[in-house]
N, C-alpha and C positions, 0 to 999 in steps of 0.2 A: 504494500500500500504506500500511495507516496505522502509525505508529511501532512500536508493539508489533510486526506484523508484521515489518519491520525490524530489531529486536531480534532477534526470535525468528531469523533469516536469520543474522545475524549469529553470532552463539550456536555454530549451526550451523558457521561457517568457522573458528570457535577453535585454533589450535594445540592440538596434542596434549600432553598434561601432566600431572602428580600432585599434588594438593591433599595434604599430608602433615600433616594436626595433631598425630601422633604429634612429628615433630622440634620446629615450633613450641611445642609442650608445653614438649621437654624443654631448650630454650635455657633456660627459668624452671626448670625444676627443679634442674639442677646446678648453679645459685648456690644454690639452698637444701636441700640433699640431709641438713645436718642439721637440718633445723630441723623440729616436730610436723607430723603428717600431714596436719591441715586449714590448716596455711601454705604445705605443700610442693605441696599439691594448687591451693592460690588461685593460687600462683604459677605454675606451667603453666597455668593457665586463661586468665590475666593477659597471658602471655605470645603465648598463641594469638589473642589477640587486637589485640596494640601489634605484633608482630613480623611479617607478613604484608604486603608491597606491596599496598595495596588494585586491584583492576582494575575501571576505567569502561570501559565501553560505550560507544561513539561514538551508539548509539539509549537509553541512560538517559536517564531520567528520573528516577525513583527509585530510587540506586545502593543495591551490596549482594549480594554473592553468592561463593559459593565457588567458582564458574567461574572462571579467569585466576588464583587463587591458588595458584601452582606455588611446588614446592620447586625450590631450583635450588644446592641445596648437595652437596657429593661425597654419592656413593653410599653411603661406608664409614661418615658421619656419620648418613646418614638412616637405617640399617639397624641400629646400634648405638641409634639413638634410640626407633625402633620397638620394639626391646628391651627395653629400659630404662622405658617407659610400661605396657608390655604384663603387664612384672611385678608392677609396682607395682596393675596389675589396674583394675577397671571397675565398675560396676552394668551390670546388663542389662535387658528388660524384664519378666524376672519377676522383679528386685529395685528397678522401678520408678528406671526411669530416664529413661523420655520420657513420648510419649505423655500430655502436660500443653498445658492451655488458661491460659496465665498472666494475669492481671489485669493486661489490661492498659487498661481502664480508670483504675488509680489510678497507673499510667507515665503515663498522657496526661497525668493533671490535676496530677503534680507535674513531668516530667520527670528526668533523670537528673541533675542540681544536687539537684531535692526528695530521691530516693532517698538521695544521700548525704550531705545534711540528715540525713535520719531512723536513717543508721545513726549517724551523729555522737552521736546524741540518746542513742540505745541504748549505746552504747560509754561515753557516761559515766553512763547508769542503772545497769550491770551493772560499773562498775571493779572493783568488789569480787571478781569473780565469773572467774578465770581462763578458766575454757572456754568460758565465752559470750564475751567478750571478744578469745580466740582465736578463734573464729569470726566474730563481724562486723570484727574486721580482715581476715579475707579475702574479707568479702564485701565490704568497701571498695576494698581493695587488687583483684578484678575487675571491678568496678563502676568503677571511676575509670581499668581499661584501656580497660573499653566505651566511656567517652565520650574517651579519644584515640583510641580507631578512627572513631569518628564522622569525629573532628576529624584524624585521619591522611587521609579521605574527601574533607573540604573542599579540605583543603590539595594532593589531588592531583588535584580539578577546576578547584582556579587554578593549577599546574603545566601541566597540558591547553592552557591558554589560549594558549598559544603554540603547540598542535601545528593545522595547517589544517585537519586530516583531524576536526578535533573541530567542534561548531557552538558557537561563544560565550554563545549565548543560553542552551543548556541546562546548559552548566558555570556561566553564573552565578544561574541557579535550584538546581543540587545545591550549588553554594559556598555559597550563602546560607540555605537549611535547614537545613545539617551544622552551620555557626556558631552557627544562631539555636540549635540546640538542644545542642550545648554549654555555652551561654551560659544557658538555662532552659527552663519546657515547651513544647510548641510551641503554636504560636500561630494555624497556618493550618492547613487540611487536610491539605494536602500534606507539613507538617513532621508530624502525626500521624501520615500514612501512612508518611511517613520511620523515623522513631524506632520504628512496629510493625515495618517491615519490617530495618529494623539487628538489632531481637530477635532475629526470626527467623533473621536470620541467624549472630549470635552462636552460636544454639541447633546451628545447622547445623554451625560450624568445632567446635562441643563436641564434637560427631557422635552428635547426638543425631537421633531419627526421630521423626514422624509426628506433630509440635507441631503443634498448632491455632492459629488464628488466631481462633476463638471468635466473637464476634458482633461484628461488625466495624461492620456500619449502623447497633449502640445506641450505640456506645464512640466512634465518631468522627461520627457524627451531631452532637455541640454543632459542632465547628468546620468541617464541614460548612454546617449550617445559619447558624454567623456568617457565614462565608466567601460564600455566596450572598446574604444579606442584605446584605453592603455590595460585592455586585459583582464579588467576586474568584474568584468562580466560578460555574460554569454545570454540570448535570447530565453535557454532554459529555466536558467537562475532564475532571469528576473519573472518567467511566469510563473514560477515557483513561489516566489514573492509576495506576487499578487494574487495568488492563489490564495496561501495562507493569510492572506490580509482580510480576501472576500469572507472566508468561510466565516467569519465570525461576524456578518452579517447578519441582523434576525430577522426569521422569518417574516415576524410581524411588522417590519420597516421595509419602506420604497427607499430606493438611496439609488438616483438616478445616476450614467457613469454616459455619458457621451463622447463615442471615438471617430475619427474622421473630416471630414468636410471639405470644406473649399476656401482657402487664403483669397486674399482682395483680388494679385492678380490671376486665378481662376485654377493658379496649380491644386492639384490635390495634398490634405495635410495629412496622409494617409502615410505613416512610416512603419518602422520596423514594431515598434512600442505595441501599437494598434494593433498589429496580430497577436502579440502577447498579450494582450488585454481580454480581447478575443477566446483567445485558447484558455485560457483561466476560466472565463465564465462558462466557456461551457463543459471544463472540468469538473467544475464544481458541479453541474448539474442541479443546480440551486435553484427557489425562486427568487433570489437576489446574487446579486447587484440586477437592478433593472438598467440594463445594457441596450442603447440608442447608437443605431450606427446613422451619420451626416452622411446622405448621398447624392456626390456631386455628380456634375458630367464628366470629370474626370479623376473620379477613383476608378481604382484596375479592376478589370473583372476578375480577377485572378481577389479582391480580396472581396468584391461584391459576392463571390460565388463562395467562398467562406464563409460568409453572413450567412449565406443560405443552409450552408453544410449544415452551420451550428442550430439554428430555426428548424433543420430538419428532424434533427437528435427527440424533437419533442419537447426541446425544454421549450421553445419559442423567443429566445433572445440569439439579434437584438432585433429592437425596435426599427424597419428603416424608415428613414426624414428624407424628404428633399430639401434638401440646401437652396435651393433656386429657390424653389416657394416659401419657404420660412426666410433667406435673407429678403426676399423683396416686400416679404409682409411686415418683418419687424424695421426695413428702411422708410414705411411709409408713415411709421409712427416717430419717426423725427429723428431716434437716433445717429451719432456718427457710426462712419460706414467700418469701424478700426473694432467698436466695439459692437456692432452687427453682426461681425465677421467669428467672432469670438463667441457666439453664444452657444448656450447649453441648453438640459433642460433641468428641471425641479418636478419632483414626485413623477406619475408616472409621462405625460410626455409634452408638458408646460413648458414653452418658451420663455428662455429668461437672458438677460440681461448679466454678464456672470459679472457678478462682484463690484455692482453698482446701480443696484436700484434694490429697495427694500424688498422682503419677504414677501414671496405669493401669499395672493387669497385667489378663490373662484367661489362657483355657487352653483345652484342648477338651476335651469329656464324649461319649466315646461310646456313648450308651445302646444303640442295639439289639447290641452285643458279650456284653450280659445275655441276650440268648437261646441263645446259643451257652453258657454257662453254666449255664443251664438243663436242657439238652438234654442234657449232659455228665458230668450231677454236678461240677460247677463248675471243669472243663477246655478251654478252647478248645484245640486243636490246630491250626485255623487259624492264630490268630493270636500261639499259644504262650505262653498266661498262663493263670492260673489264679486264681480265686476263692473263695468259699465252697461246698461241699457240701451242697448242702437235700434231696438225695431223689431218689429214682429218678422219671421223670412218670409211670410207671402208677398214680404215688399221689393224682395229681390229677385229678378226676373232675367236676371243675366248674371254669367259666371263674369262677369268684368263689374258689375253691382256687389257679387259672391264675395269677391276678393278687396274690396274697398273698406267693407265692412270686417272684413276677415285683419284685415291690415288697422287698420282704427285700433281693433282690438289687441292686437300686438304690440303695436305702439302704446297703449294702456299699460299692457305688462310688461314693458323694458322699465316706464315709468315707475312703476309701484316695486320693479325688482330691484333697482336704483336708489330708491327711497328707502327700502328695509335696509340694504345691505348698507349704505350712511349712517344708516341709526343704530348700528352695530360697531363699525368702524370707526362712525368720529366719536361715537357715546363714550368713550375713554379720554381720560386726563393723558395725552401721549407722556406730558413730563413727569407723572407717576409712575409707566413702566418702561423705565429706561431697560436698554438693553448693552451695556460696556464692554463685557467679552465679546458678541456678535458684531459690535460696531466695528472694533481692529480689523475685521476681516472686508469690512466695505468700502470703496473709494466713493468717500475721501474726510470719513469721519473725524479720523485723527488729525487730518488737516485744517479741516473746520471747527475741532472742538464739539462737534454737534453728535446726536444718538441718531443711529440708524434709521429710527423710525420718527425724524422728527429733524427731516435739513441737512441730516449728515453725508445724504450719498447723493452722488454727480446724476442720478436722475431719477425724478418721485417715483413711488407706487403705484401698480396696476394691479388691475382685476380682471378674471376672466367669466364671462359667460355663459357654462356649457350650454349648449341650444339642445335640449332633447327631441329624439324623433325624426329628422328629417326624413327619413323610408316613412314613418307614420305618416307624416304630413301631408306628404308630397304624394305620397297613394291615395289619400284621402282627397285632395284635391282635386287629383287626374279623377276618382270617380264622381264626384257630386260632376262635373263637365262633361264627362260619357255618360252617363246613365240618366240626370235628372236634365242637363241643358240640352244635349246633340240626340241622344237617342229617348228622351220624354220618359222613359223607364218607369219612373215615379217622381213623386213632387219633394220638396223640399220638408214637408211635413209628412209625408210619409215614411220619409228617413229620418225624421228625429223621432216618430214614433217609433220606427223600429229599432231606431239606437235606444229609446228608454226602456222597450222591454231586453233588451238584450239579443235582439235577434231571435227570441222564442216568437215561433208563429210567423214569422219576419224572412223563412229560408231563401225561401226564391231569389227575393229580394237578396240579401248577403251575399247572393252566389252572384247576382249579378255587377255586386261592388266588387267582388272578388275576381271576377273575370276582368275589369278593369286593366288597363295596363298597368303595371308595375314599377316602379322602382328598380333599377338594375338589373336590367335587360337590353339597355341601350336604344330606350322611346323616347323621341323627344317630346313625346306626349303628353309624358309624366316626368321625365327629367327636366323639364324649364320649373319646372315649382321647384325641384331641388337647388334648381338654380338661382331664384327668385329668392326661396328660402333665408341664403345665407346671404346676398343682396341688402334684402330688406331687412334683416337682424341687427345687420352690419352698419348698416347706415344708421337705426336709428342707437342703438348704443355707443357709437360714434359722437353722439351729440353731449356726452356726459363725460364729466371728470371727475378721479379720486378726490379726496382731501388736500391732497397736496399737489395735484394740476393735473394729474400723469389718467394715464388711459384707461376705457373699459374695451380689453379682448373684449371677441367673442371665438368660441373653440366649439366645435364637433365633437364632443369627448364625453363619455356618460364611465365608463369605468364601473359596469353595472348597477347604477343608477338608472337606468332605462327599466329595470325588474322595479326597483321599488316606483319608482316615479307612475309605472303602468297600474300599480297597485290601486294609486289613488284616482286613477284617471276613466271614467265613462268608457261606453263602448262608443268606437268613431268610426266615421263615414266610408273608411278603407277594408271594414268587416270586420276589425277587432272587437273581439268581446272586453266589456269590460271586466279591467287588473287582470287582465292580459299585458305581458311587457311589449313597451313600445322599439318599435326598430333603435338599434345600438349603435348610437354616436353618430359616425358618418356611413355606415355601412348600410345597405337596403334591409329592407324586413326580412328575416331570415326564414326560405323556402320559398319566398315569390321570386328570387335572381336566379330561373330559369335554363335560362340561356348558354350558361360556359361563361367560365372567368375574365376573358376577353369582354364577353359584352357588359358583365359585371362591373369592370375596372373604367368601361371607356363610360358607363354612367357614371360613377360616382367621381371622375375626374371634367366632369363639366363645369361642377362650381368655380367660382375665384376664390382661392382659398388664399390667395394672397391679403385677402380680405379677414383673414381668423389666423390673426396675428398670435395666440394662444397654441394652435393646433390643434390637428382633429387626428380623431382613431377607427382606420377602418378595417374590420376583421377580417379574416379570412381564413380557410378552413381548405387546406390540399390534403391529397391520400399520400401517404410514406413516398410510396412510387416515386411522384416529384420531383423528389430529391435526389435521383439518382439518375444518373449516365446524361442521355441526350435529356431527358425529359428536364435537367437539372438547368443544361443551358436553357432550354426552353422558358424555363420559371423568371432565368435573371434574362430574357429580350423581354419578359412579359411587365417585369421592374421598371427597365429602362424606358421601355415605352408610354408606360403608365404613369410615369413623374416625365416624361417629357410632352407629354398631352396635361402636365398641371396637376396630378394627382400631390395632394400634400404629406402624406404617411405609410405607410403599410404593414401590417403584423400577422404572422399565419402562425397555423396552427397544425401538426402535422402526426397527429393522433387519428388514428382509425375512431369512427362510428360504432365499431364491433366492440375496440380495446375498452371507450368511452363507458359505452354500455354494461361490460363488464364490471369493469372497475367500479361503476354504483351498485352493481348485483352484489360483488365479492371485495369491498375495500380494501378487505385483510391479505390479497394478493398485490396489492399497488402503494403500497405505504412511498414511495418515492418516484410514483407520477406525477411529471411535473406539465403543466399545460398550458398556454398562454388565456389571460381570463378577459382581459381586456388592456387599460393600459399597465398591465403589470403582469410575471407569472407565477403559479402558486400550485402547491400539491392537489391534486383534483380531487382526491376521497375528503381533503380536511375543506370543501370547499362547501355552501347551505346549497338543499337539493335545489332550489332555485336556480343556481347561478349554474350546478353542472350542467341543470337541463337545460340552459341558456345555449352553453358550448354545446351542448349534445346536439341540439337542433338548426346549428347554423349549416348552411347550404356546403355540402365538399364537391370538392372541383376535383376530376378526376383527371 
C-alpha cells in the first residue's frame, strides 16, 4: 500500500473524540473579556491556535489536521465555553464567512516572517489612526499564533523521535519544514505545500467550510520546478505529497483545487505540476478535493484526455470549465484582465476572484414557483406564499401576452430575493465581526489596515443567484405555446385545473404536455426559453448591488437543491407532478434529452452563459465504455466542441445504471463508491435515497 493509503487506514483506527474550538477560543477570550471586540475576537483566534496539542500521524508527511485535536478538559468547562462563544455570535455564509480562495500565492513568496513584516509596516503607517491600528494588532497578535502552531508542529515531531512506533526519517523531514518556515518563506516544494496546507488548516480549527485551495500547479509551480531542477524532486514525490496532503480531507468538506487554464496571452498554464495534481486525486479515489480542470483552447489533448481517464474511474473528478466563457463572463463585471486570468473556484464550482474580493454567498431562485402565481392571481397554496396579483389568465390570449406576464413576475422575485438576502447580509454590525487571520490572506487588507469584510480587499462582495429549473421552465413554456396557443389542445384554465388536481383525471391532457418538445434535444422550439431564461434573469439581477457596490451573479447551479426546491413546488405546465424534483441546474429534465449526447450538448450550449458570471452545472451520465479506446477520443471532440459552441461546464458520471441500482439494493457491497452528485462527488450508498435516485434517473449516453 502506498503511504497515503496508510494514512488514510490509519485515520480510520482514531480514537473517538471532540475537536472543541469553541473552549480553545475561549481560554483567549477570558483574559481579555474587556478589552474592544476586534482584540477580544484576535485573541480567541490566537488562542485556537497556540492552545491545541498538535496530532502527527505515524503515515504524515505533511502534518496538519483537526483529527486527534480532542478536548480533554471537564465537561462543565467545555459546555460553559460553548456558551460563552456562541453568544458573542459568528458570520455565517450568507454574511460571508468562508467559502474564500486566499492568495496564496503572495504567502509562498513572503512566508509568515514577510506577513508580519508587512503588518509591522502598516501598524506604523496608520499610528495615527486608532481602528486601523486596533485591527492589525490582531491581525499580528493571530498571525504570530499561526506561526507557533507551525513551530508547536516541529517541536512535536522531534518529541516523536523517541517514540519507535514513529519512523525517524519522516519526523525529521516534518521537523525540518515547520522550522524552515518559521524561520522564513519556504524554500522547497514540500515547505510550500507545508505552509498551504497549515492554512488550511488554521481555516478548519476557525470552522470555517468549503476554503479553496485555488490553483495550486501556478502558485507552487516556481518551487516545484526549482526543486526538480536541482534534483530534489521527481514528478513521483511530489504526487506522493499531494496525495498525503489530500487524504486528510473530510469527507464532509468541499475544498475546491483548480488546475489548468489559459494565461493573458492565450498559452496554456497547463505544466508538469497539473498532472500530479491530477494523478493524486484520483488516487485517492476520494470524494474530495473537489478537483476543476480550466479548459482552454489550448490545453493538450494529451492532458484533456487524462481528465477524462480520471472522470472515467467513476470517481467523477474533475470538474471541466471553459476558460473562454468564464474569463469573458467575469471580464464583463469590471475586473482587470491580470486578475480574471487568475481565477479559481470556491465550494463546489463558484467563480471567484482569488485573493481579492470577500467571501462567497449565493442563494436559491426558484423560478418555475412563478407559474403557480400565475395560475393563482399571485397565491401558491402549494407552497403557501404569495406574490403579486397581475390578472385573471382568461386575459391572456397570446403566448407573447403569456410571457409579459410571466416576466413581470420574475422581475417581482429577483426583487423580493434581493431584498431578503440584504436583510441578512447588511442586518450585521460588519465592525463587530471582524475577521484578522482571514484578512492576511486578502489583497490588500494589511495594506489598508481594513477587515476583509468591510474595505479591506481590492474588490467588494458578490453574490450568486442559483436560477433553479431551467429544463422545468423552458419545457413548460415550449408546452403552454404547442398545446394551449398553436394546436388549441386546451385552454389556459384547463391547465391550471389540471395542475391543481395533480394531473389525477387530467391524463390525456399530461400526455399531451408531455409530448411537447423538450429540452435537450436540440429544438429550437423549446430551447429559445432556455435561452430567454438566463437572458432575462441576467438582466434583471444585473440591476442590483451588494452592500459594498460589487455584483449579483447569477449561476445555473442547484447542487441538488433542485430535489428539495421541487418539494415545495406545485405541479407545472411541462407534466411535472407536484414535489417532483425540478430539472438540475443547467442540465435538461432528466429522461426527456432523447436524442444522443450530441443533440443534448448542442441545447444546453445555446444560452450566453457569459452572462452567469457564477457558473453553471450540467450533468451528464456516459456508460464505462466511453472511456475507453476510440470511443475515449470521441468523448474529448465531443468537449471541444461543446465549449466551442459556448457550453460553460461539464461533469459526467461514468457509473452503470445496473452498478447504480445495485449499490441501493446491496450498500454493504459499495462502501467506497464514489459518484459525481452534482457540483461535488461523494460515496453513493452514504448519499438520502433522494438524491441516489436523482443520479439513478439521469438520461446515459451510450
Amino acid at each position: 500500500m502506498t503511504l497515503a493509503q496508510n494514512l488514510r487506514n490509519e485515520m480510520k483506527t482514531l480514537p473517538a473524540g471532540e475537536f472543541c474550538p469553541a473552549y480553545y477560543r475561549w481560554l483567549g477570550l477570558r483574559e481579555h473579556l474587556d478589552a474592544p471586540i476586534t482584540t477580544l475576537r484576535g485573541a480567541g483566534i490566537a488562542s485556537l491556535f497556540r492552545a491545541p496539542e498538535p496530532h502527527i500521524f505515524k503515515n504524515d508527511l505533511i502534518v496538519g489536521s483537526t483529527f486527534g485535536l480532542y478536548t480533554t478538559a471537564e465537561k462543565t468547562a467545555v459546555e460553559h465555553a460553548k456558551q460563552t462563544v456562541n453568544r458573542l455570535g459568528s458570520r455565517n455564509f450568507i454574511t460571508n464567512a468562508d467559502h474564500y480562495a486566499p492568495n496564496y500565492r503572495h504567502t509562498l513568496a513572503v512566508g509568515v516572517p514577510g506577513l508580519l513584516s508587512e503588518i509591522e509596516e502598516s501598524l506604523a503607517k496608520y499610528a495615527a489612526d486608532p481602528g486601523k491600528t486596533e485591527f492589525l494588532a490582531a491581525m499580528k497578535e493571530t498571525m504570530s499564533a499561526f506561526r507557533d502552531m507551525i513551530g508547536n508542529y516541529g517541536k512535536k515531531a522531534r518529541a516523536l523521535m523517541a517514540d519507535p512506533a514513529y519512523r525517524r526519517e519522516y519526523l525529521e523531514f516534518i521537523a525540518e519544514n515547520c522550522e524552515a518556515l518559521v524561520a522564513g518563506a519556504p524554500k522547497t516544494f514540500a515547505q510550500g505545500l507545508q505552509l498551504v496546507w497549515f492554512c488550511h488548516t488554521a481555516f478548519l480549527q476557525e470552522g470555517r467550510y468549503a476554503m479553496a485551495l485555488g490553483r495550486i500547479d501556478q502558485y507552487l509551480w516556481p518551487l516545484y520546478e526549482a526543486d526538480v531542477e536541482a534534483g530534489r524532486l521527481t514528478p513521483e514525490i511530489a504526487t506522493g505529497l499531494l496525495e498525503n496532503t489530500f487524504t486528510k480531507i473530510s469527507t464532509s468538506d468541499v475544498v475546491n483545487i483548480a488546475i489548468g487554464g489559459a494565461n493573458p496571452d492565450g498559452s496554456t498554464a497547463v505544466n508538469e505540476l497539473s498532472k500530479c495534481v491530477l494523478d493524486a486525486v484520483r488516487n485517492g479515489n476520494a470524494p474530495g478535493p473537489n478537483l476543476s480542470a480550466r479548459v482552454s483552447p489550448g490545453m493538450p489533448d494529451e492532458f484533456l484526455l487524462d481528465c477524462l481517464k480520471s472522470i472515467g474511474t467513476g470517481l467523477g473528478y474533475p470538474a471541466l470549465m471553459n476558460d473562454e466563457v468564464n474569463i469573458a463572463a467575469l471580464l464583463r463585471m469590471g475586473y482587470a484582465e491580470a486578475d480574471v486570468y487568475d481565477y479559481s473556484m470556491v465550494g463546489c464550482i463558484e467563480n471567484f476572484i482569488t485573493g481579492k474580493q470577500p467571501p462567497w454567498s449565493d442563494g436559491r431562485f426558484d423560478a418555475p414557483r412563478f407559474f403557480d402565481y400565475l395560475f393563482h392571481h399571485g397565491v401558491s397554496r402549494f407552497h403557501g406564499s404569495v406574490g403579486p396579483d397581475l390578472g385573471d389568465i382568461d386575459d391572456l390570449t397570446s403566448m407573447e401576452k403569456f410571457m409579459e406576464r410571466f416576466e413581470a413576475l420574475m422581475a417581482y422575485g429577483a426583487r423580493e430575493y434581493v431584498a431578503l438576502f440584504k436583510a441578512q447580509n447588511e442586518g450585521i454590525n460588519q465592525e463587530y465581526y471582524p475577521e484578522p487571520f482571514l484578512s492576511c490572506f486578502a489583497e490588500d487588507c494589511i495594506g489598508r489596515g481594513l477587515d476583509i469584510n468591510n474595505g479591506g480587499c481590492i474588490y467588494p462582495s458578490v453574490h450568486g443567484a442559483a436560477l433553479m429549473g431551467v429544463g422545468t421552465v423552458a419545457d413548460s413554456l415550449a408546452a403552454i405555446e404547442k398545446v394551449v396557443f398553436i394546436d388549441g389542445e386546451a385552454t389556459l384554465a384547463e391547465l391550471r385545473d389540471a395542475m391543481d388536481a395533480n394531473f389525477v383525471g387530467y391524463e390525456a391532457l399530461r400526455e399531451r404536455l408531455l409530448a411537447a418538445p423538450k429540452y435537450g434535444n436540440n429544438d429550437d422550439f423549446v430551447d429559445k426559453y432556455a435561452v430567454w431564461y438566463l437572458d432575462f434573469l441576467a438582466g434583471e439581477f444585473d440591476k442590483y448591488k451588494t452592500r459594498d457596490g460589487g455584483a449579483f451573479y447569477v449561476a445555473m447551479a442547484a447542487n441538488t437543491s433542485n430535489i428539495w426546491a421541487g418539494k415545495i413546488i406545485a405541479a407545472t405546465p411541462d407534466g411535472r407532478r407536484e414535489g417532483e424534483p425540478l430539472s438540475d441546474a443547467a442540465s435538461p429534465t432528466y429522461g426527456r434529452d432523447t436524442r444522443g449526447a450530441t443533440a443534448t450538448l448542442n441545447s444546453v450550449a445555446k444560452p450566453n452563459y457569459t452572462l452567469a458570471a457564477c457558473g453553471t452545472v450540467v450533468n451528464q451520465k456516459f456508460s464505462p465504455s466511453m472511456f475507453e479506446g476510440e470511443k475515449l477520443q470521441k468523448l474529448l471532440a465531443l468537449v471541444r466542441v461543446y465549449f466551442k459552441k459556448g457550453g460553460q461546464e461539464l461533469q459526467m458520471n461514468a457509473t452503470s445504471r445496473k452498478v447504480l441500482k445495485d449499490a441501493m439494493d446491496h450498500p454493504e457491497n459499495y462502501p467506497s463508491l464514489v459518484v459525481r452528485v452534482s457540483g461535488f462527488s461523494d460515496y453513493y450508498v452514504r448519499l438520502d435515497k433522494n438524491v441516489q435516485l436523482d443520479i439513478l434517473n439521469r438520461t446515459q449516453h451510450e
